[in-house]
BAVEX-928221 format. One line per field, with one value per residue: residue number from 1; x, y, z of N, C-alpha, C in turn. Coordinates in nm, 3 decimals, m for minus. Example, Ala and Ser with C-alpha at 12.3 -4.5 7.8 and 13.67 -1.06 7.14 Angstrom:
% BAVEX-928221
n 1;2
n_east 1.319;1.285
n_north m0.569;m0.225
n_up 0.780;0.708
ca_east 1.230;1.367
ca_north m0.450;m0.106
ca_up 0.780;0.714
c_east 1.320;1.290
c_north m0.330;0.003
c_up 0.780;0.787
This chain:
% BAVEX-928221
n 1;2;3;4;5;6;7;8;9;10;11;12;13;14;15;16;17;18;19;20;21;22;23;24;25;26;27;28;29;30;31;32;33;34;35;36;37;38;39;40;41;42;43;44;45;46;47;48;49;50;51;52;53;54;55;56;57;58;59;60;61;62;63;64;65;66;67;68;69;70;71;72;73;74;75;76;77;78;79;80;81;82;83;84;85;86;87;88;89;90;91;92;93;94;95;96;97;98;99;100;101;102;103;104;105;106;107;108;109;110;111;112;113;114;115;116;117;118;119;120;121;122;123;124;125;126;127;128;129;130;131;132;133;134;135;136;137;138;139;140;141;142;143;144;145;146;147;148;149;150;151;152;153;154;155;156;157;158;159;160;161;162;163;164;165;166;167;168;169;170;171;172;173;174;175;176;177;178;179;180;181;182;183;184;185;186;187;188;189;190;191;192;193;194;195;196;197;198;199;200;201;202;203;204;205;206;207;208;209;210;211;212;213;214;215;216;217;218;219;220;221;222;223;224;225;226;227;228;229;230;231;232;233;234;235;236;237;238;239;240;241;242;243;244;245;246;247;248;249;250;251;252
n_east m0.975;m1.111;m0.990;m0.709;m0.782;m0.894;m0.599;m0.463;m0.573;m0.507;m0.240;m0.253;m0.283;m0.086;0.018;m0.168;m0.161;0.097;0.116;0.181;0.452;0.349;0.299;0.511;0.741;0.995;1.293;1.536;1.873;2.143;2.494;2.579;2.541;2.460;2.480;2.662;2.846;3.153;3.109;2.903;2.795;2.661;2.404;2.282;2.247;2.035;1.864;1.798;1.706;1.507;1.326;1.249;1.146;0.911;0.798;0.950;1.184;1.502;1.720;2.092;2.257;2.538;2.622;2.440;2.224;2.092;1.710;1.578;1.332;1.304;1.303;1.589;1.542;1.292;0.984;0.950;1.031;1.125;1.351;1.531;1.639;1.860;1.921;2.117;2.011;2.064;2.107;2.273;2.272;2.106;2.088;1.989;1.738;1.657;1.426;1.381;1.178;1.133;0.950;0.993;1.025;1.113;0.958;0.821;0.733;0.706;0.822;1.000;1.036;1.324;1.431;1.766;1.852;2.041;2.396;2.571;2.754;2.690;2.528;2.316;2.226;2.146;1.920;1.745;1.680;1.555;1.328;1.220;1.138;0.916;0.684;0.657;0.476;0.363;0.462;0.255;0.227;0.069;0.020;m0.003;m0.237;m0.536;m0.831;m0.902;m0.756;m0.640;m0.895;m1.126;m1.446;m1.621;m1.586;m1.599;m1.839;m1.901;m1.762;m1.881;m2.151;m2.117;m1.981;m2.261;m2.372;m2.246;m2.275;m2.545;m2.618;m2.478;m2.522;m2.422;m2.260;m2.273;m2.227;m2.014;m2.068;m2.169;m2.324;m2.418;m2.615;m2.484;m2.193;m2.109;m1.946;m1.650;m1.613;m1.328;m1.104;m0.811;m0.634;m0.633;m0.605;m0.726;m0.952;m1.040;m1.278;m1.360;m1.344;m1.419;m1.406;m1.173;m0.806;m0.754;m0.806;m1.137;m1.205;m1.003;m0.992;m0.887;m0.837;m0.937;m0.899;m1.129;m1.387;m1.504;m1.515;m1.372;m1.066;m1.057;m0.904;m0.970;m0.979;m0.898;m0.697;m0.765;m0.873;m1.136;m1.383;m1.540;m1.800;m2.025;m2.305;m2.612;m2.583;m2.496;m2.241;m2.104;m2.009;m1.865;m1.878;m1.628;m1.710;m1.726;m1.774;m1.658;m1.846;m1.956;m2.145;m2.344;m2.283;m2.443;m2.346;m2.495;m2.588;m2.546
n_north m2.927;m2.713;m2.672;m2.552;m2.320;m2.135;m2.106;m1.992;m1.778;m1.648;m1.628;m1.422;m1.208;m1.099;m0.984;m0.829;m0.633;m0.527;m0.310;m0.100;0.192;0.355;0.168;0.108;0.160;0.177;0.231;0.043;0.158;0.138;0.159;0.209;0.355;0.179;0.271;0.496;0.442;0.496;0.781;0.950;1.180;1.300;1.198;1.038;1.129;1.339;1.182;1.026;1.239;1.372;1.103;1.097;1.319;1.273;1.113;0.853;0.583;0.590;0.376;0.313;0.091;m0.066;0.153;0.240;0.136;m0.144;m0.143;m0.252;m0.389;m0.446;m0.770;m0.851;m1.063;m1.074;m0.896;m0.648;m0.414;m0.189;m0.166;0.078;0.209;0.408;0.540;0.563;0.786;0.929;1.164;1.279;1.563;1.656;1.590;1.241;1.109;0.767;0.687;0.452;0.186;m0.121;m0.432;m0.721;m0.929;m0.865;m0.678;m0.391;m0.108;0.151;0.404;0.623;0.929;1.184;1.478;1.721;2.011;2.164;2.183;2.129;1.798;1.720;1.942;1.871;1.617;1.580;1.769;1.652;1.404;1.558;1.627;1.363;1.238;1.404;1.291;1.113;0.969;0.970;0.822;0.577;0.387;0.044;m0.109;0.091;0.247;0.407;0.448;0.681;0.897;1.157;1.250;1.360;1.607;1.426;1.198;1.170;1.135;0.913;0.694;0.740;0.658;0.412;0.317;0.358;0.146;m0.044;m0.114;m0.221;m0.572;m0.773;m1.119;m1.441;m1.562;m1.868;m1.996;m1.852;m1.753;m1.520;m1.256;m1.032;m0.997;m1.026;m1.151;m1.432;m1.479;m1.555;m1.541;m1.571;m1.594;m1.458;m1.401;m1.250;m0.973;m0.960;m0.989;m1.152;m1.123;m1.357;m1.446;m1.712;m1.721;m1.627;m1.534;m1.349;m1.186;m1.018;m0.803;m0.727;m0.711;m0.532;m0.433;m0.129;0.146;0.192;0.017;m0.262;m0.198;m0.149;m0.094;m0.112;m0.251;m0.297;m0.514;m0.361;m0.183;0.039;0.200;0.194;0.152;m0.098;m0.233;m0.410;m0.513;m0.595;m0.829;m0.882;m0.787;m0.450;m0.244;0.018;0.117;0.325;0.578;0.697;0.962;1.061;1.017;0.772;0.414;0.223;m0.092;m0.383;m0.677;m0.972;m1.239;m1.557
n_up m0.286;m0.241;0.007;m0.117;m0.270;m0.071;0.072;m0.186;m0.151;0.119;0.064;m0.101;0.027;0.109;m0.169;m0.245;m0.035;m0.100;m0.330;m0.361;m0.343;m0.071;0.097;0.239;0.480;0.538;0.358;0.175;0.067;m0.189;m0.095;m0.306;m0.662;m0.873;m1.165;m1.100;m0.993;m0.991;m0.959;m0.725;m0.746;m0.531;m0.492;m0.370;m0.101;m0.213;m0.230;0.002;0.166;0.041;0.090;0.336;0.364;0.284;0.484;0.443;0.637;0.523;0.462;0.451;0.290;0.419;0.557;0.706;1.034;1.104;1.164;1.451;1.456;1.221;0.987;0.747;0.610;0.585;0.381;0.461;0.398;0.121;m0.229;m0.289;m0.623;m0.849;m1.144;m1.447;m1.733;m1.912;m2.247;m2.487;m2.482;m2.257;m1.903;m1.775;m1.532;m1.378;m1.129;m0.929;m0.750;m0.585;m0.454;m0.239;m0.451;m0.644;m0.777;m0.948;m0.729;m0.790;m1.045;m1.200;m1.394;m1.453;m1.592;m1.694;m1.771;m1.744;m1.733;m1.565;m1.446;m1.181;m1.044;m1.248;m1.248;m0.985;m1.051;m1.207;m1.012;m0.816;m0.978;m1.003;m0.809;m0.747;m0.776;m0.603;m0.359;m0.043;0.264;0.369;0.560;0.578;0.843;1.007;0.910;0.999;1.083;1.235;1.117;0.930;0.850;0.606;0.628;0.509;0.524;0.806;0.866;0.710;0.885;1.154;1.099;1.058;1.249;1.402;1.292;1.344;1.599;1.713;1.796;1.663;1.479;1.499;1.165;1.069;0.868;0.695;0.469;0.222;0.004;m0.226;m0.413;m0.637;m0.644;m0.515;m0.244;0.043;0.383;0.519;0.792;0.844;1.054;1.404;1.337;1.059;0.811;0.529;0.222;0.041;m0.345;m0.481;m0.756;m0.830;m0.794;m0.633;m0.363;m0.311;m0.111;0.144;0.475;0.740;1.099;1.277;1.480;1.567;1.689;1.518;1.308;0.980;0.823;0.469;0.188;m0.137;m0.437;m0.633;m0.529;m0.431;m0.108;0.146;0.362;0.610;0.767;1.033;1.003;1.161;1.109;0.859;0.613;0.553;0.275;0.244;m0.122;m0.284;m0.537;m0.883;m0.828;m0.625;m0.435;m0.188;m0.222;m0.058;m0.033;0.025;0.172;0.253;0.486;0.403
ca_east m0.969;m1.144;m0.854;m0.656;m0.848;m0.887;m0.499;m0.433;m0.670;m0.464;m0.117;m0.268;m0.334;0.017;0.056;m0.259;m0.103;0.212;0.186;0.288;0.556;0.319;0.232;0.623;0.788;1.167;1.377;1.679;1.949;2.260;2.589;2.689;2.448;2.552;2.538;2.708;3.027;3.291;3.072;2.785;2.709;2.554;2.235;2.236;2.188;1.923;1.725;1.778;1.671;1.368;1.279;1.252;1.052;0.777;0.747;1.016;1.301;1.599;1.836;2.179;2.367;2.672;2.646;2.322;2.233;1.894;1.659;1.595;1.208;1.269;1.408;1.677;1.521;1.156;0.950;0.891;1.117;1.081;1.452;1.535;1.774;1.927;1.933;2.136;1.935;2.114;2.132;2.404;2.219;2.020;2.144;1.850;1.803;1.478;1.419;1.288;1.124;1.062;0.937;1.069;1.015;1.181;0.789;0.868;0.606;0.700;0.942;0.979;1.208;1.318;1.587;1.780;1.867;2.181;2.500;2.695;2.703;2.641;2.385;2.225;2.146;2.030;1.780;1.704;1.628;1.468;1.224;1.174;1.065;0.783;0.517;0.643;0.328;0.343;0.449;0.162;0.235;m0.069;0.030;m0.072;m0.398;m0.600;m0.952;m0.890;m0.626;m0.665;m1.011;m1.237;m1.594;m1.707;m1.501;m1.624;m1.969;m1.910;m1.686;m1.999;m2.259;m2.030;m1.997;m2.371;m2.434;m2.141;m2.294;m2.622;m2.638;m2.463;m2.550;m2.315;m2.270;m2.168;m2.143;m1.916;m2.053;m2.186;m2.376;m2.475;m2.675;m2.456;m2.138;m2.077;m1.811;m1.663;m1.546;m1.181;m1.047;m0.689;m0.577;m0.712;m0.656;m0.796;m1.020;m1.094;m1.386;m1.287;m1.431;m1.339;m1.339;m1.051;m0.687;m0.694;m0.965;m1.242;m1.171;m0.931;m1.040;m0.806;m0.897;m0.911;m0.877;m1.260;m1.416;m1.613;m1.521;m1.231;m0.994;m1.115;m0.823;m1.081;m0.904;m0.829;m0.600;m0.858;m0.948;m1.241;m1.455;m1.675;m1.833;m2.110;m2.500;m2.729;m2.521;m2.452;m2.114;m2.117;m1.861;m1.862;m1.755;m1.597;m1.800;m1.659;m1.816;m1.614;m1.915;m1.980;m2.271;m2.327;m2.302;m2.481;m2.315;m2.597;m2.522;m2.608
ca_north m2.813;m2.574;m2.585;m2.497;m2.203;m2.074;m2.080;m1.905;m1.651;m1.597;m1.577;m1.300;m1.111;m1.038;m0.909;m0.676;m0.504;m0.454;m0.310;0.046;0.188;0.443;0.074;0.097;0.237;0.141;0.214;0.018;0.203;0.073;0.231;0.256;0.353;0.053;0.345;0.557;0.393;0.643;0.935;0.958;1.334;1.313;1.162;0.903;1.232;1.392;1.053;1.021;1.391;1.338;1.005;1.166;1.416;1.225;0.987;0.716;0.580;0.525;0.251;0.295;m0.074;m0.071;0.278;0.253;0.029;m0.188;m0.171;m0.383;m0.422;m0.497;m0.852;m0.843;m1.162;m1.075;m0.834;m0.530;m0.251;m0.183;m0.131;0.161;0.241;0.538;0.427;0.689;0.745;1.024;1.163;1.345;1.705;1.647;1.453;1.221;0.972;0.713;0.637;0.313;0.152;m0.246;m0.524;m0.815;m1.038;m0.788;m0.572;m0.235;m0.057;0.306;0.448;0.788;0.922;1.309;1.490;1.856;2.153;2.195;2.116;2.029;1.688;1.717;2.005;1.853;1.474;1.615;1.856;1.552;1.325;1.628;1.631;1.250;1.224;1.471;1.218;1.004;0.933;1.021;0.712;0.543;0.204;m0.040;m0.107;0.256;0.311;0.484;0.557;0.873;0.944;1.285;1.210;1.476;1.577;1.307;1.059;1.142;1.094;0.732;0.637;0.763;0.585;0.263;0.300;0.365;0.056;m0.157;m0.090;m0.326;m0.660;m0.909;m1.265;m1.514;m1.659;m2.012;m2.036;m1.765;m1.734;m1.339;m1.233;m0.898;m1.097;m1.069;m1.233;m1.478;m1.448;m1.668;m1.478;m1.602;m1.512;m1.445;m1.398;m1.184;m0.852;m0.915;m1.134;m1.143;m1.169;m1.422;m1.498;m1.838;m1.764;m1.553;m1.601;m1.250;m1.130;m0.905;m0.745;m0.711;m0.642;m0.514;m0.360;0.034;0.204;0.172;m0.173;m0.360;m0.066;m0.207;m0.010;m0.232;m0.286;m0.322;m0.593;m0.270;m0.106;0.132;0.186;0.258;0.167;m0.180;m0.289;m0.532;m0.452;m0.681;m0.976;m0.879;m0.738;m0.368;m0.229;0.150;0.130;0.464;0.598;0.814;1.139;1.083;0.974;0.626;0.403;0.142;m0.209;m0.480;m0.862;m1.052;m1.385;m1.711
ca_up m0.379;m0.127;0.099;m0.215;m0.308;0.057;0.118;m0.226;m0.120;0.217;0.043;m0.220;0.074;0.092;m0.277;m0.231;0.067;m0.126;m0.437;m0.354;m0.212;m0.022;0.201;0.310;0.606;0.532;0.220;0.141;m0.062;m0.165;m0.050;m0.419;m0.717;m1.035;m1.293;m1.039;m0.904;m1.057;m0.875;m0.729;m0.786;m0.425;m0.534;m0.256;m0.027;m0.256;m0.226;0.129;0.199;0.019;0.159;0.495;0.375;0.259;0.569;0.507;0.641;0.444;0.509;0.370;0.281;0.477;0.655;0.847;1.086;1.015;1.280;1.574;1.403;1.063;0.932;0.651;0.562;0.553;0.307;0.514;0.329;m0.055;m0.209;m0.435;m0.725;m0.920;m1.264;m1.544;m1.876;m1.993;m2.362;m2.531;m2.463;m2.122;m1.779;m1.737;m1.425;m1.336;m1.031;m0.905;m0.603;m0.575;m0.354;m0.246;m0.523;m0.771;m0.816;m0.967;m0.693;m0.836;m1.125;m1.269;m1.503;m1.447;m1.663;m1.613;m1.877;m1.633;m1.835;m1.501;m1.445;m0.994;m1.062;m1.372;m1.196;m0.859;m1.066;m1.250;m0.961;m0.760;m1.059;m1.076;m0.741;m0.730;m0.771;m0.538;m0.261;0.053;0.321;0.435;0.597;0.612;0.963;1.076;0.888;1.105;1.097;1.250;1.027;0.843;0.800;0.564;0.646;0.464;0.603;0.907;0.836;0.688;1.032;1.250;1.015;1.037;1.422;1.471;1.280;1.437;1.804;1.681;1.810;1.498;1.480;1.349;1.013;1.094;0.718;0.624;0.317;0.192;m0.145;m0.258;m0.546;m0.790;m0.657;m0.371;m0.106;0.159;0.505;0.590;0.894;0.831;1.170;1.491;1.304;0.967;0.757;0.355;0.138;m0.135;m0.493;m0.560;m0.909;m0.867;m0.692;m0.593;m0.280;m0.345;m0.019;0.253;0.612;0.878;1.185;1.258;1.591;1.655;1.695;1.445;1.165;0.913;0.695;0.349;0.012;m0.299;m0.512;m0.739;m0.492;m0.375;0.003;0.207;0.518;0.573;0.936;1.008;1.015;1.146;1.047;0.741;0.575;0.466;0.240;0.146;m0.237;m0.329;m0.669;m0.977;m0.866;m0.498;m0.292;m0.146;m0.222;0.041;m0.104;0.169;0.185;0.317;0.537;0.325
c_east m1.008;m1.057;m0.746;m0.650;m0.794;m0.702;m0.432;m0.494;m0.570;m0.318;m0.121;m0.292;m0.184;0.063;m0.052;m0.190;0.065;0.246;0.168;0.395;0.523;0.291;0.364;0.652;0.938;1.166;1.496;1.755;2.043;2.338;2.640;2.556;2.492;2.603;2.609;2.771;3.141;3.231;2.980;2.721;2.636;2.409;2.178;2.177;2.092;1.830;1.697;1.675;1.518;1.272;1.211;1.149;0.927;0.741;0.855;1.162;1.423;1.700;1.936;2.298;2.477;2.740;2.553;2.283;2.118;1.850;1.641;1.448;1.246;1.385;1.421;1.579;1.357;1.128;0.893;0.936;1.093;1.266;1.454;1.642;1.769;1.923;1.990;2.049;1.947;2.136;2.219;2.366;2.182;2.039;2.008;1.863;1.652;1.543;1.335;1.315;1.066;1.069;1.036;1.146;1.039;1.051;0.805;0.727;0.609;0.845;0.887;1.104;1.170;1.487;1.587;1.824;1.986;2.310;2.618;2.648;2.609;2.503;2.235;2.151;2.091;1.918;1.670;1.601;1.524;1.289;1.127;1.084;0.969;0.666;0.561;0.532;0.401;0.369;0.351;0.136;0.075;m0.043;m0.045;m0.174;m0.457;m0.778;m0.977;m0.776;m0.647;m0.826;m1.142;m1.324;m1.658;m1.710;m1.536;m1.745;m1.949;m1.902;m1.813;m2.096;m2.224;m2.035;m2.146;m2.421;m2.377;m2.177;m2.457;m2.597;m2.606;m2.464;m2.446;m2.353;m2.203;m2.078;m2.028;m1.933;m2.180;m2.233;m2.408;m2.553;m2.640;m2.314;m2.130;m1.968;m1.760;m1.567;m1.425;m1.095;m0.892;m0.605;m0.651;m0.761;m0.673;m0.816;m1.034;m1.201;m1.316;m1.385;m1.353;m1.324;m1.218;m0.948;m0.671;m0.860;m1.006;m1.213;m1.090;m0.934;m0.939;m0.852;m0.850;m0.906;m1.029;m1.322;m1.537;m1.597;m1.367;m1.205;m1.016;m1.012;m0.933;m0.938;m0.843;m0.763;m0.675;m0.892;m1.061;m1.290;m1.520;m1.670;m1.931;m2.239;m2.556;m2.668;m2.470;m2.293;m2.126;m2.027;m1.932;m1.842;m1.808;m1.657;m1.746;m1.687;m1.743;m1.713;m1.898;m2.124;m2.228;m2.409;m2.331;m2.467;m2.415;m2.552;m2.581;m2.653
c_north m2.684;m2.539;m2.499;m2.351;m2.093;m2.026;m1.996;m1.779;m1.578;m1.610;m1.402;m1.211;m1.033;m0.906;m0.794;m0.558;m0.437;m0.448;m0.138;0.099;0.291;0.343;0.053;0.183;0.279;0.161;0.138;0.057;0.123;0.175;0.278;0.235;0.250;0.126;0.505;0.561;0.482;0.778;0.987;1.082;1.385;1.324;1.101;1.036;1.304;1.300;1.026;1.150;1.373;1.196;1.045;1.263;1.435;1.075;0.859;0.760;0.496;0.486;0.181;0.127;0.008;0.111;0.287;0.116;m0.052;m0.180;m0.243;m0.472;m0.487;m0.643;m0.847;m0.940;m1.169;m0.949;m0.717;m0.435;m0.323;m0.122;m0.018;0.230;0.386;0.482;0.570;0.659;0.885;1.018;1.219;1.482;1.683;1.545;1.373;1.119;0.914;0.680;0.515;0.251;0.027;m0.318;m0.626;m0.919;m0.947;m0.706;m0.463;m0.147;0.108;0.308;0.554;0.822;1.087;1.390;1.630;1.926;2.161;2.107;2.056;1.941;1.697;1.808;1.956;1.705;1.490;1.663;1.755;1.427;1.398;1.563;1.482;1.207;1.311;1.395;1.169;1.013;0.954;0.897;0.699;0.380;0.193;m0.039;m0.007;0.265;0.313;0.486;0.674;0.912;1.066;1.201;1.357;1.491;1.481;1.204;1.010;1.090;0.962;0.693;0.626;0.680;0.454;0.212;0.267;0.154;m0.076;m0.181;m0.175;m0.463;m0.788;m1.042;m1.329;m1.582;m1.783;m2.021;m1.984;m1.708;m1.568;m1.328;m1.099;m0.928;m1.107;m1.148;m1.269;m1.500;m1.517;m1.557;m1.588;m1.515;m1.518;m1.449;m1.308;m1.014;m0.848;m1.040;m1.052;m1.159;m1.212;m1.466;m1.616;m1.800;m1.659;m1.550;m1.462;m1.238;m1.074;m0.833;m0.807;m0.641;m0.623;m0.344;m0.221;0.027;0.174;m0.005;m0.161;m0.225;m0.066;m0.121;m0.166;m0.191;m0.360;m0.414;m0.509;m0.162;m0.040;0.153;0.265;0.183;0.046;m0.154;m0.393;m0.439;m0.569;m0.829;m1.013;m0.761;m0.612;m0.302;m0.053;0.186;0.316;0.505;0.683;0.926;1.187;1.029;0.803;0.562;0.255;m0.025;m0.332;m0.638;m0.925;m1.218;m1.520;m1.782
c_up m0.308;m0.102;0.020;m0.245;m0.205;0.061;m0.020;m0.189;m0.022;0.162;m0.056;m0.109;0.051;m0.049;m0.327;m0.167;0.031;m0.277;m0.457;m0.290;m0.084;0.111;0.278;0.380;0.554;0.364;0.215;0.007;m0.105;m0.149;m0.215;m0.567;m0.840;m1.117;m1.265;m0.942;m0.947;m0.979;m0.863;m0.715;m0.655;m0.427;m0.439;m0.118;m0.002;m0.197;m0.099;0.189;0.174;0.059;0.316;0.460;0.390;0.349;0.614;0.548;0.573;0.524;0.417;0.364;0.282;0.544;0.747;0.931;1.078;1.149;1.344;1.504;1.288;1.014;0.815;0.566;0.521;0.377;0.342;0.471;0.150;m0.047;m0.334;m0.504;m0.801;m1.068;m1.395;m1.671;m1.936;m2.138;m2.377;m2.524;m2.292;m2.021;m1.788;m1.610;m1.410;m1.210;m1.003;m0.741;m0.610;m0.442;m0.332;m0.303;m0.625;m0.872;m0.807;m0.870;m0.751;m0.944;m1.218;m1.311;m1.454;m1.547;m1.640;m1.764;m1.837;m1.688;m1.677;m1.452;m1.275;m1.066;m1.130;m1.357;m1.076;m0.873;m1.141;m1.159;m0.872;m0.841;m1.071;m0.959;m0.664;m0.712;m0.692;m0.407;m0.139;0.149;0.395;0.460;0.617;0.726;1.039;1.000;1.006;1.036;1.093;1.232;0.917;0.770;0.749;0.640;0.646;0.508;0.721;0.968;0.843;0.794;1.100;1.223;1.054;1.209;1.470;1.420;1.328;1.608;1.772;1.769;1.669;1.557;1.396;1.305;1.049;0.949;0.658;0.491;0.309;0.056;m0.157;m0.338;m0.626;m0.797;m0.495;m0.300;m0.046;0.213;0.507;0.682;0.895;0.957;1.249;1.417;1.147;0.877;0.592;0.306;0.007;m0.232;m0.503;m0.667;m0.969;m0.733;m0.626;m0.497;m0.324;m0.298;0.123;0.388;0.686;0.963;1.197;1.422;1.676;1.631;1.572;1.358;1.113;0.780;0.569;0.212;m0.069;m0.372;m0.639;m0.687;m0.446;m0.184;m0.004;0.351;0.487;0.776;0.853;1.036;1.037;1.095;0.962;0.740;0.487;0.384;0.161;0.005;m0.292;m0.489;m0.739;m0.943;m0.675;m0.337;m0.265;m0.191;m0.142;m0.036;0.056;0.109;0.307;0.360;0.465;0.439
């Protein structure tokens, strides 16, 4: 039943690290929008244009070529659709952005005032993808990645206390006192803190640019900063008023 546990733990890592589309690199479009086969108003252009703008790269089915990196067959690109939702006054269009396994990671609806149809679905989709986030593959987190004041503080704090002398936990096991943990080492560049009594991790470790100081996914989507202290497991958690308060996993 352990092993059970343990190996759901290390498949959920996957569906932590991908449930935005700000954690993708690659877009896949299609060459032809479903509710915009008779004429696509040059939306597929808009969406491209703006894809690019904000980091990714779009990858048109059956005009572009896929990269040498990315397999067709894996889950490394998010794919995204055009979708009409026009009324009888106002063009309207949503946009949408899912995973592999058909996981809406973003969708926004935007509509235009603009009675011609081309003008009135480009101002539409302009509008829809305003919110869209900014690309920020997991792969590339950085440490020293546009890092505030503050930020920089923590890093330094995290470093000073990562340059210590840590002892190992044979056990793997971690408490703060109010819930208990088990270390799983996922592979060379990043390990989990799991709650058995839940299929989803607590936290998600993968390594940063500096040693022994890990970019950390909060089981509520959230990042921040952990290292080690003294043997123990520290985890920055981010606080409503923007600061950090330093939560210490102690070695069982």
């Amino acid at each position: 039943m352990k092993k059970i546990s343990i190996l759901t733990c290390i498949f959920a890592v996957t569906a932590v690290f991908g449930q935005r589309v700000s954690d993708y690199k690659y877009i896949s479009i299609p060459q032809t929008f479903k509710d915009f086969e008779k004429e696509s108003y040059g939306l597929d252009g808009v969406l491209i244009k703006t894809l690019k703008s904000k980091g990714y790269i779009a990858i048109q089915e059956g005009k572009d070529q896929w990269p040498a990196e990315i397999d067709k067959s894996s889950c490394s690109f998010a794919t995204g659709n055009i979708n009409n939702k026009s009324s009888f006054l106002r063009n309207k269009v949503e946009v949408e952005f899912k995973d592999c396994n058909g996981k809406v990671l973003f969708s926004s609806k935007g509509d235009s005032s603009l009675k011609e149809y081309k003008e009135g679905y480009q101002d539409a989709l302009n509008r829809s993808l305003v919110s869209l986030p900014v690309s920020n593959p997991i792969a590339n987190l950085q440490v020293t990645k546009t890092e505030s004041p503050k930020e920089q503080q923590v890093v330094k704090k995290a470093e000073e206390a990562s340059s210590a002398p840590v002892s190992e936990n044979k056990s793997g096991k971690y408490t703060n006192g109010k819930v208990n943990l088990q270390k799983i080492q996922v592979d060379n560049n990043q390990f989990i803190l799991a709650d058995g009594g839940s299929s989803v991790p607590f936290a998600v470790f993968k390594n940063s640019s500096k040693k022994d100081v890990f970019r950390v996914k909060l089981s509520d989507g959230s990042y921040t900063i952990g290292y080690f202290e003294n043997g123990n497991i520290v985890i920055d958690m981010p606080q409503t008023n923007g600061e950090f308060a330093k939560e210490v996993f102690s070695a069982k």
